[in-house]
N, C-alpha and C positions, 0 to 999 in steps of 0.2 A: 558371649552374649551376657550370662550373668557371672564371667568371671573374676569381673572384677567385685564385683560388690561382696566377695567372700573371701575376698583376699584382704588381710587385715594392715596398713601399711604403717611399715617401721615396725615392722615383727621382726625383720631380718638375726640372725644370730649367727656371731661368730662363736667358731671353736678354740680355743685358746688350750696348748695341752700343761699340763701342769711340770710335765718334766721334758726333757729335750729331747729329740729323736737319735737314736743313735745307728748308722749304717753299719754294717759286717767289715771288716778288712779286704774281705774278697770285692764286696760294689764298689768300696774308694777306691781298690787298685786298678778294676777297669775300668772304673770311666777316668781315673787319671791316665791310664793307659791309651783309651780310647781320643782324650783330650790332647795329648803328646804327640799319636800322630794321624793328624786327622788327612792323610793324605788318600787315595782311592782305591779301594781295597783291589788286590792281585786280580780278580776273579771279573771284576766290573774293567780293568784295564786291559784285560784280554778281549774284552770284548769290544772295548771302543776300539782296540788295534784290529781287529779283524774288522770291524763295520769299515774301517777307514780305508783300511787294504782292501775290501770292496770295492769301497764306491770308487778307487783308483783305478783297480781293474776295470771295473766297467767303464767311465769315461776311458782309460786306454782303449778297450774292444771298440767304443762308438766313434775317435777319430783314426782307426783302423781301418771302421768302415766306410766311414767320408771319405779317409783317405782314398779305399778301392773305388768309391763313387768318383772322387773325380779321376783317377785314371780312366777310368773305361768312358767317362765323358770326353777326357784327352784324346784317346785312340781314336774315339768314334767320330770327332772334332780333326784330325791329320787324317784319317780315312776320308771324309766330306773332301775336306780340301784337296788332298791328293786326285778324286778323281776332278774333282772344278780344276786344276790348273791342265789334268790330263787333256779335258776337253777343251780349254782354253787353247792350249796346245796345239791340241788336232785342228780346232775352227782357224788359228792365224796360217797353220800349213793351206790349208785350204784356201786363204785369203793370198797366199803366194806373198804375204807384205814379212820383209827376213827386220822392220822395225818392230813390230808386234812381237817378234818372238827375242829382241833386245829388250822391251819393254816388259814382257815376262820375265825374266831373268831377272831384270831391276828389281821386281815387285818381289820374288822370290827374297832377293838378299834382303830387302829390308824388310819381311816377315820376317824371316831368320832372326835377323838383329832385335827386333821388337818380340819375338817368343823368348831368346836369350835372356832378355833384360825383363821379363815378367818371370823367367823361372829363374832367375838369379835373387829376383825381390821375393816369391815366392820362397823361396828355399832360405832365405834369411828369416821369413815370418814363422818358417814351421820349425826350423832350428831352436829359433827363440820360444815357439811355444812349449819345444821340446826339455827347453833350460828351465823353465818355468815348471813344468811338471817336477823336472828332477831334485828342484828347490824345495818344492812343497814334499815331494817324499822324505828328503834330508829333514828337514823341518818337524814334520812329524817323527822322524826314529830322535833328531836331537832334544825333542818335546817332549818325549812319552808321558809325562804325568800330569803336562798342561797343553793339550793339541790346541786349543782354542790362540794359542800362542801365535799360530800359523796361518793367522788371518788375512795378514798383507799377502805371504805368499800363493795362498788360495786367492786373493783378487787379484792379483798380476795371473795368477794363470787362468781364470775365468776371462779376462780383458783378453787377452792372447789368441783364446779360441773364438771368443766374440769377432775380432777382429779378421781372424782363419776364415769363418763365417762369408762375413761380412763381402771378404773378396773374393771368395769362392760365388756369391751370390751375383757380384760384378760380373763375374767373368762369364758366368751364363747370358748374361744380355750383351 
């Protein structure tokens, strides 16, 4: 409020020293030391290795546990059907018709064949996502001093699992 009007302007002053500053031997040698290698100190890369082996383990533990989720949705999914063809079964005995129980049979094989070929596509998608993790660990021990390196193989294996996801979420509808 009034401070400018006692502020007197173009007072500014520089200091100008009349002889040269001279540093110790010991400050030029480290910071030329420190300048030489400016790479990440031991103590900070121990720790970005362990964060990183973290968060590896944990996504490991989390499609461990998808993984056990969709098994017991498989079980619980071939238990269902198992007793629907049982009863299918019993109602065409009952019906006395021996084509119902040819036309079960048919239906049977080509479940078969169509479970085959979705755990055959399945089991190539989790392979791959399996390759994809293993890349990005390789990646990271072959990185150590620059993990940001590992960028593409960290986005191939996010896509991977996105994609694990994705069909996983198919196969429930």
């Amino acid at each position: 409020m009034g401070g400018s009007q006692s502020r007197v302007e173009g007072d500014d002053k520089v200091y100008q020293p009349e002889t040269s500053i001279q540093f110790s031997p010991g400050v030029v040698s480290q910071l030329s030391d420190h300048a030489a290698a400016p790479g990440i100190p031991p103590e900070r890369q121990s720790t970005l290795d362990e964060h990183v082996r973290s968060r590896i383990q944990a996504e490991l533990a989390h499609l461990r546990s998808e993984e056990e989720e969709v098994r017991t949705e498989i079980e619980r999914a071939l238990e269902k059907e198992n007793l629907d063809k049982e009863r299918a079964m019993a109602e065409a005995e009952q019906d006395g018709g021996a084509s119902g129980v040819t036309l079960l049979g048919d239906l049977e094989e080509i479940q078969e064949k169509v479970q085959r070929s979705k755990q055959k596509q399945n089991a190539a998608e989790v392979e791959a996502a399996q390759q994809a993790s293993a890349d990005v660990i390789s990646c990271y021990r072959n990185n150590a001093t620059s993990p940001l390196d590992c960028w593409k193989q960290v986005s191939n294996f996010k896509q991977s699992i996105a994609h694990l996801e994705q069909e996983y979420i198919k196969s429930l509808h």
